[in-house]
N, C-alpha and C positions, 0 to 999 in steps of 0.2 A: 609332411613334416616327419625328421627321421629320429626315433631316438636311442639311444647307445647306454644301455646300463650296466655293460660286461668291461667293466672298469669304472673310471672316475666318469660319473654322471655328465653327457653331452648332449642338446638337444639342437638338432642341424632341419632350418627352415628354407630347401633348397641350396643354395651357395652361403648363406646366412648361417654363422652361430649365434642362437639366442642365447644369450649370459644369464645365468641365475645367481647375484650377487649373494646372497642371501642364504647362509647354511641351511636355517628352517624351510625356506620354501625349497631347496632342492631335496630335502630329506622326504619332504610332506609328497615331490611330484615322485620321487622314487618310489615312496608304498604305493603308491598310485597306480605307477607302471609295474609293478611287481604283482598287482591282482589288475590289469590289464581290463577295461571293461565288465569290469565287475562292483557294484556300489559298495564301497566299503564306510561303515557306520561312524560317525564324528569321534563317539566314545573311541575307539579305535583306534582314531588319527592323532586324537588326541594322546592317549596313552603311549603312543610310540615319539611322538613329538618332546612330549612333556613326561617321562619316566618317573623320575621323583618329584616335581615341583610345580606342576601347573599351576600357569597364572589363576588369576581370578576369575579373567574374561575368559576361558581357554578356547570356548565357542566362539567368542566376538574375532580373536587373533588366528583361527582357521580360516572365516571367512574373509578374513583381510589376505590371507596368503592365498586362497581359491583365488580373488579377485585379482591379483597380481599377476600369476600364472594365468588367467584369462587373458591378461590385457595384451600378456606376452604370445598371446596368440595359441597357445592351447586348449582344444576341447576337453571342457571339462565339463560333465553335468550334474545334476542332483543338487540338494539345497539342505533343509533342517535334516534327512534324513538319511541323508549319507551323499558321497561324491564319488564318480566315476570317470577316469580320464578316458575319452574314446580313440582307440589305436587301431588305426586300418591294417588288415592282415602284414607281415611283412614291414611294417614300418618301427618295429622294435628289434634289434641285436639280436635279441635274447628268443624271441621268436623266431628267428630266423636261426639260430644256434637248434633249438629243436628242431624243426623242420627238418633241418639237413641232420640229426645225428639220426632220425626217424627213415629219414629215406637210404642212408649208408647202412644201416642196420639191416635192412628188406636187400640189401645185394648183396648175390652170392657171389661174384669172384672179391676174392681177400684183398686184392692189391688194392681194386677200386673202393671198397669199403674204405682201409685205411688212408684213402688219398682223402677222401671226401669226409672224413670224421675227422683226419687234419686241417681241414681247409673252414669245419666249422669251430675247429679247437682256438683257429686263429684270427677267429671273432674278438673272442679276447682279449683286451689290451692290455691287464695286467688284476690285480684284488680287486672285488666284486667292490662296488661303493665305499673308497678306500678313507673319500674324507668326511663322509655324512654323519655317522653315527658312534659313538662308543662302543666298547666292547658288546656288551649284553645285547643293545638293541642291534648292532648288527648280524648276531646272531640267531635272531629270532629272524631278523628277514631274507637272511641271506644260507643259511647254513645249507637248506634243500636242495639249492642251485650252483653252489658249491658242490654238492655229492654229483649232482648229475654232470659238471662238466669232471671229475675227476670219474666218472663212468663212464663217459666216452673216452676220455685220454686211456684208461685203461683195456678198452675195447678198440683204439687205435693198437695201442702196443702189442697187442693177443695178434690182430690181424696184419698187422706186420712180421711178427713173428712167425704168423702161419704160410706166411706168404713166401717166406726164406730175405724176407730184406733186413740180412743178418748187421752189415756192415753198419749202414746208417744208425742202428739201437745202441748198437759198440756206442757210439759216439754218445749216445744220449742220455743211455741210461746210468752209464755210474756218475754222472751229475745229479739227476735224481735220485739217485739211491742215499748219496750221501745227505742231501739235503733232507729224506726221510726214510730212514731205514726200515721203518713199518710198514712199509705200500708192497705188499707180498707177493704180487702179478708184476712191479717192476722186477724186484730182486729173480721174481722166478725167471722173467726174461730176458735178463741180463745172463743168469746163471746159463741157460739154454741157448742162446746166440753165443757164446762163447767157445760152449760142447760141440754147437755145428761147426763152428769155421774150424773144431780143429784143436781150440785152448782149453783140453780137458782139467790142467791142474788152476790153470786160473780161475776157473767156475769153481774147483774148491776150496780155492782161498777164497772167491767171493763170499760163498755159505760161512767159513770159517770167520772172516771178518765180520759180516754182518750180525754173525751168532752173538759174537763176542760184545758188541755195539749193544744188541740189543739187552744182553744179561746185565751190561756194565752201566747203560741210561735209562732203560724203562724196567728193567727186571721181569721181562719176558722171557719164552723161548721161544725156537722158531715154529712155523706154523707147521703144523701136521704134510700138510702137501711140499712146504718146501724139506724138511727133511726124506719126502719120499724120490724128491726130487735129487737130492744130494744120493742117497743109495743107486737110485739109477743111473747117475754119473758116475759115482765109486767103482759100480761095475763095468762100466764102460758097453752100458745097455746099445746095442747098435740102433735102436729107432732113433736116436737121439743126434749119431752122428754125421756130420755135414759136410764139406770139403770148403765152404765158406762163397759156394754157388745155390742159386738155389739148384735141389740136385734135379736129374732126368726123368723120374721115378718120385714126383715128391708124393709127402705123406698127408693129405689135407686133414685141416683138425678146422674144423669151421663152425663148431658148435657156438652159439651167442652164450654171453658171458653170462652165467648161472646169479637168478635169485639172490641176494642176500637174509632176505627174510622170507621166509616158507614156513607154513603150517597145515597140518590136517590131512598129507599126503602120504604118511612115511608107510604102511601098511602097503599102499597101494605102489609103492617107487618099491619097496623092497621085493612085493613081488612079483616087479615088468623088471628088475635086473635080473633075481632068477630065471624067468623066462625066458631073455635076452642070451643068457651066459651058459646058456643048457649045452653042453658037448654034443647028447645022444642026440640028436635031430638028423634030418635027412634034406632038408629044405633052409633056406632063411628063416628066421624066428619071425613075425607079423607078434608089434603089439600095439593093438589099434585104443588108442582114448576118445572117446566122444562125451558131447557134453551140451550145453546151452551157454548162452552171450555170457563172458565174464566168470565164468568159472571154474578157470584157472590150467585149461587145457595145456594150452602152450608152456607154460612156466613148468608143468606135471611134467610135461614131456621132455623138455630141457633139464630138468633134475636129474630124472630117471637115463638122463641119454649121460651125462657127465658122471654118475655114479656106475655106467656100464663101460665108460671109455676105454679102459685097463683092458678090457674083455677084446679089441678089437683094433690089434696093433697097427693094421694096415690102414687106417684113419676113418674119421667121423663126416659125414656130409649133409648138409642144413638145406632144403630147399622151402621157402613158403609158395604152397601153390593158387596165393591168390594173391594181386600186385595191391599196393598201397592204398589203390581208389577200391578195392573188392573183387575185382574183375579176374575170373579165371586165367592161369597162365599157363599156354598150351602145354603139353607133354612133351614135344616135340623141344622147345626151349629150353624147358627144365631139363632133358636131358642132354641139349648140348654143354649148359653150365657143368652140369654133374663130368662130364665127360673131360670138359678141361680142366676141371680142379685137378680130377685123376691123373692129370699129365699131357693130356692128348693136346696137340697143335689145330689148328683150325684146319689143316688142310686132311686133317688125320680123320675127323670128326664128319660122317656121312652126311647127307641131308634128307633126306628122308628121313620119318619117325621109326620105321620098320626095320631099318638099317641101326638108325641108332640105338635102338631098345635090342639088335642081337651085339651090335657091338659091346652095350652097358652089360649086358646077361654073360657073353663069352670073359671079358677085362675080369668080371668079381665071382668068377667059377671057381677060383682057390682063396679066393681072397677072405681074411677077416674084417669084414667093414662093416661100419655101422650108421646107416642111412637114418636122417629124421627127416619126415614130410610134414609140412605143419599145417594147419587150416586147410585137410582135402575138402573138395566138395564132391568128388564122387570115385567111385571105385575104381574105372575104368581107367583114368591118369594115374590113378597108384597104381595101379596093374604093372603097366608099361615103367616104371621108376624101379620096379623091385630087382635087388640084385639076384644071379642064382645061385652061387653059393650056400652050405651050409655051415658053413663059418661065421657069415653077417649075419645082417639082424636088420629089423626097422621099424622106427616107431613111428605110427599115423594119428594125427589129430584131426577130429573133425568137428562138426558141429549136429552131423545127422551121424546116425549108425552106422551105415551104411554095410548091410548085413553081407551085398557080393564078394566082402571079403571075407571066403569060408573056411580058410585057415589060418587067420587072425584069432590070438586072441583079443576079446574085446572087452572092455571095461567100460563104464558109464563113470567118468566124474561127476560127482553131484555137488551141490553147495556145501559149504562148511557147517559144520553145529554151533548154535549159538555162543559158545563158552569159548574155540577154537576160533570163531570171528573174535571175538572181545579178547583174546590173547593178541593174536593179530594186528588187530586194531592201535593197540598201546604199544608193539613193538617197533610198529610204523610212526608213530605218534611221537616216542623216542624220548617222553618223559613222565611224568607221574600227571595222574588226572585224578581231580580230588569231585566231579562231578560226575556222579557216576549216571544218575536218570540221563543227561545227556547222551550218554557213551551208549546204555541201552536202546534209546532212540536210533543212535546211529546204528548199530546192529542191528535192530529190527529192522530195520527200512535197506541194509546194506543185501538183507536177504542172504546171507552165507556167499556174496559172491565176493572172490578175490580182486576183482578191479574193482570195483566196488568200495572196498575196503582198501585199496591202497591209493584210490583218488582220494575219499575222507581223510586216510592217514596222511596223504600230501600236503592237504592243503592244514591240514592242522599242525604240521613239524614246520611247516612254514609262517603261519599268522601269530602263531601262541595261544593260550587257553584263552582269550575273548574273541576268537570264532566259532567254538565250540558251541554255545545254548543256541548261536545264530545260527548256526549250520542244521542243526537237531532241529530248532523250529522252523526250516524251509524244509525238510528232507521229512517233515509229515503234512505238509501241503502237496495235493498232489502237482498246484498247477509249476508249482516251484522246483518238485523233486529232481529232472533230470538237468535242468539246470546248475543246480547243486552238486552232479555227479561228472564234475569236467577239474582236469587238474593237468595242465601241459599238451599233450598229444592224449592222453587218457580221457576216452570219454563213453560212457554207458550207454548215448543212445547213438555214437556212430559201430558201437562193437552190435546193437540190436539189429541197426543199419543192413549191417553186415548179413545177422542171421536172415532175415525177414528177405534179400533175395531168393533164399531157396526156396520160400515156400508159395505155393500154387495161392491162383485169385482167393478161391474158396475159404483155405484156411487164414490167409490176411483177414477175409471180411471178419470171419468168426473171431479172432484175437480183437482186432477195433472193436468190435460190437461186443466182446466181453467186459469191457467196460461201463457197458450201461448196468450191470446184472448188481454194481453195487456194495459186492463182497468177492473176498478173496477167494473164499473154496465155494465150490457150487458145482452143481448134480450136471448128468450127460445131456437130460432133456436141453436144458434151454439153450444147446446149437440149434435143435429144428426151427423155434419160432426166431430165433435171430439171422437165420439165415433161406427164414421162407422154403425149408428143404425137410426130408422125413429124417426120423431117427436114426436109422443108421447111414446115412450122408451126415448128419450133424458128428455124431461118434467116428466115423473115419478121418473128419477132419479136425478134430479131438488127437485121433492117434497122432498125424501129421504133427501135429504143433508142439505134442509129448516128445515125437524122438528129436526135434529140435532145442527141448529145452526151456522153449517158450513157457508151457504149460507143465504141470505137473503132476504127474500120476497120484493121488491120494490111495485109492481100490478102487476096484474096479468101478465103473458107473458115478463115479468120482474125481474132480478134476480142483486145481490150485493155480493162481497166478500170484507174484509176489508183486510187490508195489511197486516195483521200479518198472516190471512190464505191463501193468495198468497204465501208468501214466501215460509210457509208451504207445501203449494203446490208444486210450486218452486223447491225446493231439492228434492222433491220425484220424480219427474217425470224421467220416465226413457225412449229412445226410442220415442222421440217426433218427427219423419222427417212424417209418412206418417200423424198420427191427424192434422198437422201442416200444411201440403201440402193440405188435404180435409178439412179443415177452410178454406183458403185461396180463394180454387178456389168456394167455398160455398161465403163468403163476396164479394167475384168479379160477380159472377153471380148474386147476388143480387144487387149490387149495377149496371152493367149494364143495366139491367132491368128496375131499378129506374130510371137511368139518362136518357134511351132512351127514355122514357115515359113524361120529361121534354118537349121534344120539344124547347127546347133553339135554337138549328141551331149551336153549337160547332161541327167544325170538325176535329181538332186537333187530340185529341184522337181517330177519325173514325177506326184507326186501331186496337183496342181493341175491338173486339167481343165476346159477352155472353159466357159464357163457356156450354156446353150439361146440360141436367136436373142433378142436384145433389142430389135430393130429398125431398126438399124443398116446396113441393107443399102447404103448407098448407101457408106457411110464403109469398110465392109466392101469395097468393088468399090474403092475407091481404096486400098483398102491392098495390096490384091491388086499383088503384083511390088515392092512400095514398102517392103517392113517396115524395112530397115536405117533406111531414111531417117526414117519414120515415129518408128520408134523413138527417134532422134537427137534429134527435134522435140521428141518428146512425155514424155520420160523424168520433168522436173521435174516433171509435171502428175499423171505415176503414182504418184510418189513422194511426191507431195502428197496424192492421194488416202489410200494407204497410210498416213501419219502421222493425216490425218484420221479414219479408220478406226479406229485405236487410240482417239485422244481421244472420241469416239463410241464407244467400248466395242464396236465391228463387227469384232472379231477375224478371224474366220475371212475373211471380205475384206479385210482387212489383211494376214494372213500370205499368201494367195495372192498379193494383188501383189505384196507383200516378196520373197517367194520368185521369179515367176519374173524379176521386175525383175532379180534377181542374175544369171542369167545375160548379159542385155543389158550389164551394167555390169563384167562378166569381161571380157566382149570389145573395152571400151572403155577400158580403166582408168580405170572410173569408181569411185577408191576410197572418197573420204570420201566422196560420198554414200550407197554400197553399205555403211559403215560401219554410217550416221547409222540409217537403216532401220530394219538389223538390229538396232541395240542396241535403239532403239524398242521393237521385236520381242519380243525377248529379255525385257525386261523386264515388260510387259505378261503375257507369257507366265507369266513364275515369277509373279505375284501373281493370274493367274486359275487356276494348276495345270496350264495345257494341257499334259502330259508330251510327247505323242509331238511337236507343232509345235514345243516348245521346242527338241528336241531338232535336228527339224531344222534351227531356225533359226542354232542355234550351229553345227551342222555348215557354214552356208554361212557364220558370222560369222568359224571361224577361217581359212577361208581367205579373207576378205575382210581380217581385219588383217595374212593372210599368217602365213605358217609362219616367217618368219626375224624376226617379231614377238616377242620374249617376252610382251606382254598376251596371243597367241593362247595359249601353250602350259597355264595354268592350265582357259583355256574348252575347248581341248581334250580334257583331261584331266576337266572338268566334264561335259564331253556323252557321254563314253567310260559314266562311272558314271551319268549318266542312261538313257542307252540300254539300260544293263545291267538298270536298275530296269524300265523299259519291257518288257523281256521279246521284244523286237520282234527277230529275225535281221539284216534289213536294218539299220536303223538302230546295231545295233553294229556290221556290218561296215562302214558308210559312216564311222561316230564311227572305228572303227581306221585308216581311212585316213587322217584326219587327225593320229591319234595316231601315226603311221606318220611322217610328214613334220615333225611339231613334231619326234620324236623325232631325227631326221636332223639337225635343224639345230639341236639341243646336241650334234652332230657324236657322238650314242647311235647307234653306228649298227648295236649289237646288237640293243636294244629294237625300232630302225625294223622291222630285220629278222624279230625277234621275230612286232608287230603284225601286219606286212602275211602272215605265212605265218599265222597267226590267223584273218586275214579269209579268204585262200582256202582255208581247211580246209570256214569255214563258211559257204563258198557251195558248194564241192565236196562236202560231208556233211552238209550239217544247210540244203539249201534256199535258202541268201541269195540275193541279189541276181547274178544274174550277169550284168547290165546292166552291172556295177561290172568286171568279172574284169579287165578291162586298166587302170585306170585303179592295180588293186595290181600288175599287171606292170611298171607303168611306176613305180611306188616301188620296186620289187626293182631295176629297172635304173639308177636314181638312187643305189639303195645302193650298188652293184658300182661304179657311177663314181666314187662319193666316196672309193670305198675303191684306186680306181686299179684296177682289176679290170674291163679295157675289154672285154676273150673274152667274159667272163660279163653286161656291161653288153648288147652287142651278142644276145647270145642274148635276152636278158627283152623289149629294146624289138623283137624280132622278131616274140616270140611274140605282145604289143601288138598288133601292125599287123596279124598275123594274126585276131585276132579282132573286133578295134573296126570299128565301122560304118565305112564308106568314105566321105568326106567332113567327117565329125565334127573339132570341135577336138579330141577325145581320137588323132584319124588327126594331124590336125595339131600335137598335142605331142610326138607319139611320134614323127617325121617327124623333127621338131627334134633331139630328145634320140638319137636316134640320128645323125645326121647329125652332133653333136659329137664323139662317142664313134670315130666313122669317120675322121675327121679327125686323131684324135689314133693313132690305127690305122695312119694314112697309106693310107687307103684312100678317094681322092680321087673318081676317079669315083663310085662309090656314095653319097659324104656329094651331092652334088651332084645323083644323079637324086634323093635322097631330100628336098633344099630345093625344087628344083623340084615337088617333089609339096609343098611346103607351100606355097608361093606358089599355087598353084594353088587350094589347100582353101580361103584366106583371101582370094582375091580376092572371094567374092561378098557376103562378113560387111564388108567396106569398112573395115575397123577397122585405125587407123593401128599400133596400138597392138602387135598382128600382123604389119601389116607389117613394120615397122621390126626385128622380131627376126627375122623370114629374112630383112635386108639384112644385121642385123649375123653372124648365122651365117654366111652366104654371101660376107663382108668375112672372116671368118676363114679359111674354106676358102680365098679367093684369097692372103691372108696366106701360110698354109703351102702354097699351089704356088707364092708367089712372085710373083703379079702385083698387085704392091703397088699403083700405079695406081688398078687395080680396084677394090680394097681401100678405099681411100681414097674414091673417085665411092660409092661401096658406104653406106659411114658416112656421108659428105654428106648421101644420101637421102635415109638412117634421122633423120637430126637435122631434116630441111626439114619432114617429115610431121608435126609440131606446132608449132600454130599458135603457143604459148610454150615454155617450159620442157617438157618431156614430164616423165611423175613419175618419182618416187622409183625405184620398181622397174628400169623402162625405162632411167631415166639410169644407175644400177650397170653395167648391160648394155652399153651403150652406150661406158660407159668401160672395161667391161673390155676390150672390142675394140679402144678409141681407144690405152690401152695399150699391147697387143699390136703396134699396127701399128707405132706408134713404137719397139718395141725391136726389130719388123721394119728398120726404116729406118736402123737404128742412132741413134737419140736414145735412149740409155740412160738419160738423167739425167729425162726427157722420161717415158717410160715411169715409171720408179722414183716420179715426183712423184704421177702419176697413182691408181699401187697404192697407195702410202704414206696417201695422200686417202681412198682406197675402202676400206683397214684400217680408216682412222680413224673412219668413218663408221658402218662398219659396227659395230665394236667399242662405238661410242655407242647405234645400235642394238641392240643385245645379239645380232646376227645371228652365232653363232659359227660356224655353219657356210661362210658366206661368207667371215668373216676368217681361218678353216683355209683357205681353199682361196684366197685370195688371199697370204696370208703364204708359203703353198707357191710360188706363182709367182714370189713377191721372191726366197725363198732356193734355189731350181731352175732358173729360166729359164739356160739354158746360155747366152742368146745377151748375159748382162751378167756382165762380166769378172770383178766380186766373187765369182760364184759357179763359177769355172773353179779 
């Protein structure tokens, strides 16, 4: 089945035309075929169907039109959730209109170009869908394909004109001109075919009348180039003049018709024209641009080649040196084209490549020309291209460096900046967007690449703003992304296509298998375990993929992919269990390492041991003294693995990371991700049965939602009765310690008491854990405090300190919790050496999150000796140490202090506002046991008068 939408809507079934009586069903099959095997959404069809007035049923009378159009024997599929007509390659006009303006573009001699970009112009039968639609809606579907076929008719006209087929333009062009005297490439090449054959003064009456046209009906002037055009004529510039043959001697101008929308380049274009236009030189100029898929090489280099033109009277020559399928195009070829542009006859042009390349070097030894080679792939065939002259010039594009060119200047195109995309983006776009979260979606995910950005702008100058949310939410799916990134001949993953030939087995494997890793930036190490190879095999093939672009240099020991070459990645990957499995137990081994070296005193996770040497030694020696830091870096990447692990069904290296990542993220208050993990965790867990993992993992889940959580106090009480199933000592007395703290903070503060003298029975008689023994010291001295019972508080975090390892956070909680308890004592030196000893334990763990609560304890001790000051600079600190808001937990803290000092200060009303806030807060929370013990201070504090 053929169908024809470059005019009035025809659909031809063999020698059969199927008639579509029916304006709405040919309207409805035309969006159809205008997104071409692509499901386009009812809302959609409906809006372009129905503008102003949808019926009632507007769904009911789509599906009657679908079913019509089926019966009529087109494939159409999809149902409630959109329709897509299916069009075999070649079987639509309009795809075959590209095709052919795609493949006459890619040849360099000019004649043949404009014969075959004629031959696709007269696809056309006349206005694009001339009786379907109204004004408006045919502009929204039609206007894109409009530009493009008035982009090829005007890149016919360039190459006819270049070609010297002066006569036939005579004929054609002052018919168009007058039908629009704006289309500034006709007027110029009417103006210029005139000059050659001969008719200097009629080219300027054509400027003159056209001027006059323009001042008199649109209140224009003429365009900057065609006035420079007219002085070139006025003088009667000899490049220009022609005898009305093409001459002996012609002048090629072959550059492809320049960009209309460009951004982010101009620094970079203005200094490869200086470079290009430099007099003092001795040699041809080399200004080499390399780059990675998509961004924007080509287009750089056609800029930069059209704003040097002027520089290089004797003409400009365009060769791509790679053919349409990718496939290198010998040297030997490229130079016979080059050779006849210049003039040469076939019989003139040697055969040999050696012949030819002294021929092309002797022909451009005076000459001013200027050579662009586009898409090299190696140095060696530019070699042989280069003119010798030091007149010319030539600009090289490639995809890799390619550093054998040593007196090239070389530049690195890189992505655009986000703000220069989103300019971009809306220029292509070509109207106002009132949604902006969308638009930064599309940026984000466009990754600063110019094709990229002008497939999303295509396809949205073409559908109208209700593709826009739908486009934004495929384009953060990965499996959907490159998908999404296809608009005509434009497509992101045939330009990756492109690059991924040059690069060796090795670095392929690494790019697919960088997709297991989960995140975008991530460290040098994990090429070794992905690629079963040592560290600096993993990092070589790191640089590979850098000077391709694929990848991207962050600093050194540092690497980035952006999401379109994830995906990329993504579907190519085939056989990912064993790379996947040697990451994993590579990230776990590291991060053990790391965490051991903390010295925190978590023993939770003690049942997760190092994994054997992976081979890591080098990553290993730099972690060495680094862990905090390490760990800070690396956290998202563990925690990525970890989630990966689950959806891989790799449990047991999933819980390990899970687990001891939780310590890392106690120290940080890292809470929602320490959440996300665990639930993960948790879940996976109940539907494979792992009892005893689960159990732990809920033990580290409720105190990840926290004790003053009600979500924990259920899980609590879940992992208490798993534990008990498990039969395991330890594991219930670690489950009572939690059940011990939930129970405290529904202010049960028998039960707490209950649990925790439970747990030390049965580490004292029955074997548990007594790794654990202080950490239920320090919930018996938590009870005694809640209950205002400071003799007895003070005795429990004694006995704590007395046994817990020296240095540990469990030294360092018990430090704290007595040091409040001392205070409220009135026993000031001692709360004092006992912050000091906490300051001390947390300086080397770097965690803000610690710190900030021995300023604010140590804010309260100055508080009650009265040096308010202190007190004050104290709390300042505690708030500077986060980079925003510090959380939840912290900020309670924080104000309970900021409180305090203000009813030190006498701002009672000040104070009052504060606690009034933190009841409320907390009571929203369901945290009762904080809103007991704050409600206490509203109706106690002696130092506000209400309560005297």
């Amino acid at each position: 089945m053929e169908f024809r939408l470059l005019g009035a809507l025809e659909v031809q079934d063999g020698t059969t035309e199927i008639k579509l009586v029916r304006r709405q069903e040919r309207l409805l099959l035309a969006v159809l075929l205008l997104r071409a095997n692509e499901v386009v959404p009812p809302e959609q069809l409906i809006d372009l169907l129905w503008p102003d007035d949808p019926p009632g049923d507007a769904r009911g009378s789509l599906q009657v039109y679908i079913s019509r159009l089926r019966k009529a024997g087109i494939t159409i599929d999809g149902g409630r959730h959109g329709y897509a007509v299916r069009v075999p390659g070649g079987a639509a006009d309009l795809d075959r209109f590209r095709a052919m303006v795609a493949e006459a573009r890619a040849l360099p001699n000019l004649a043949d170009r404009g014969s075959l970009l004629r031959a696709a112009l007269e696809l056309w039968r006349g206005e694009l869908l001339p009786d379907l639609a109204d004004l408006p809606a045919r502009d929204r579907l039609c206007a894109a394909i409009e530009e493009e076929r008035r982009s090829a008719f005007d890149e016919r006209i360039q190459s006819d004109l270049a070609a010297g087929s002066f006569l036939p333009l005579l004929e054609e062009l002052p018919v168009l001109v007058k039908s629009d005297p704006t289309r500034e490439i006709a007027v110029a090449a009417w103006m210029t075919a005139l000059h050659r054959v001969g008719r200097r003064q009629d080219a300027l009456d054509v400027y003159a009348e056209v001027t006059a046209t323009l001042a008199d009906q649109f209140g224009l002037e003429a365009a900057p180039s065609l006035r420079r055009l007219y002085s070139a004529i006025l003088r009667n510039n000899l490049e220009l003049t022609a005898d009305g043959k093409a001459p002996s001697d012609p002048v090629p101008r072959e550059l492809p018709v320049d960009i209309s929308v460009f951004a982010g380049r101009d620094d970079l274009v203005d200094e490869a024209v200086k470079v290009l236009s430099r007099p003092d030189r001795d040699r041809a100029a080399v200004y080499h641009l390399w780059g990675g898929a998509g961004v924007g090489k080509s287009a750089t280099g056609v800029r930069i080649a059209h704003r040097a033109a002027a520089a290089f009277p004797d003409g400009q020559l365009f060769a791509r040196l790679q053919d349409v399928a990718g496939e290198p195009v010998p040297a030997r070829t490229l130079l016979g084209r080059m050779l006849r542009s210049m003039g040469l006859t076939s019989g003139e042009i040697p055969d040999g490549l050696p012949e030819r390349r002294d021929v092309l070097r002797e022909r451009t030894a005076d000459l001013a020309l200027l050579v662009v080679l586009d898409d090299a792939l190696d140095a060696e065939t530019v070699e042989h291209l280069l003119p010798s002259g030091p007149r010319s010039a030539v600009i090289v594009t490639s995809r890799a460096p390619l550093p054998e060119l040593s007196t090239a200047a070389r530049r690195r195109v890189v992505p655009l900046e986000p703000a220069t995309s989103r300019d971009l983006l809306l220029r292509l776009i070509g109207r106002r967007v009132r949604d902006e979260a969308s638009i930064s979606v599309l940026v984000d995910h466009s990754a600063g690449l110019p094709l990229a950005l002008r497939i999303v702008g295509s396809r949205l100058a073409l559908s109208g703003g209700e593709l826009l949310p739908e486009l934004a939410a495929s384009l953060a799916v990965q499996d959907q992304r490159l998908d999404s990134m296809v608009a005509g001949d434009l497509a992101v993953r045939t330009s990756l296509d492109r690059t991924l030939v040059l690069v060796d087995t090795e670095a392929r494997q690494l790019l697919e298998r960088l997709s297991l890793v989960g995140v975008t930036e991530f460290p040098a190490w994990v090429a070794a375990p992905l690629l079963d190879a040592d560290e600096a095999t993993g990092e070589a093939a790191f640089a590979r993929l850098v000077d391709l672009g694929l990848v991207e240099l962050v600093r050194p020991g540092r690497f980035k992919m952006h999401a379109l070459v994830r995906s990329y990645a993504a579907e190519r990957l085939e056989s990912p269990d064993e790379p996947l499995a040697r990451f994993l137990q590579a990230a776990l081994r590291l991060l053990v390492v790391a965490d051991d070296a903390l010295g925190h005193g978590f023993t939770t996770a003690q049942a997760v041991l190092a994994p054997g040497e992976v081979g890591l030694e080098q990553a290993e020696r730099e972690l060495d003294g680094n862990e905090r830091a390490w760990l800070g870096e690396s956290w998202p990447l563990l925690q990525a693995a970890a989630l990966t692990g689950i959806a891989a069904g790799r449990l047991e290296q999933a819980v390990a990371l899970g687990l001891r990542l939780n310590s890392f993220y106690i120290i940080t208050d890292l809470r929602e991700p320490r959440i996300e993990v665990l639930r993960a965790l948790q879940t996976a867990l109940r539907e494979a049965g792992e009892l005893e993992w689960l159990v732990r993992t809920e033990i580290c889940l409720v105190a990840a939602l926290g004790s003053a959580d009600p979500r924990s106090w259920p899980v609590a009480e879940e992992s208490w009765q798993n534990a008990r199933r498990s039969g395991s000592v330890e594991l219930k007395v670690r489950t009572l310690i939690n059940l011990a703290n939930s129970a405290r903070r529904q202010c049960d503060f028998d039960r707490d008491k209950e649990a925790s003298e439970l747990a030390l029975r049965l580490i004292d008689h029955h074997d548990g854990p007594a790794i654990v023994r202080h950490v239920i010291l320090r919930n018996l001295g938590q009870n005694s405090a809640a209950r205002r019972d400071y003799p007895a508080a003070c005795d429990w975090f004694g006995q704590l300190l007395a046994e817990c390892s020296p240095g540990t956070v469990q030294e360092f909680y018990g430090q704290n919790s007595l040091s409040e308890v001392l205070v409220k004592e009135g026993r000031f030196d001692e709360a004092e050496q006992a912050l000091r000893r906490s300051r001390e334990i947390c300086a080397p763990m770097q965690s803000p999150y610690f710190e900030a609560q021995v300023d604010c304890l140590t804010a309260h001790l100055e508080i009650h000796r009265g040096t308010l000051d202190e007190a004050r600079r104290l709390l300042d600190q505690a708030h500077s140490r986060f980079d925003r808001e510090p959380g939840l937990d912290i900020g309670m803290f924080l104000d309970e202090y900021e409180a305090d000092l203000a009813m030190a200060l006498g701002d009672v009303a000040t104070g009052r506002r504060i606690r009034l806030e933190m009841l409320e807060t907390m009571e929203q929370r369901g945290d009762l046991l904080g809103a007991y013990q704050v409600r206490y201070e509203l109706e106690h504090d002696p130092r506000d008068p209400a309560n005297v």
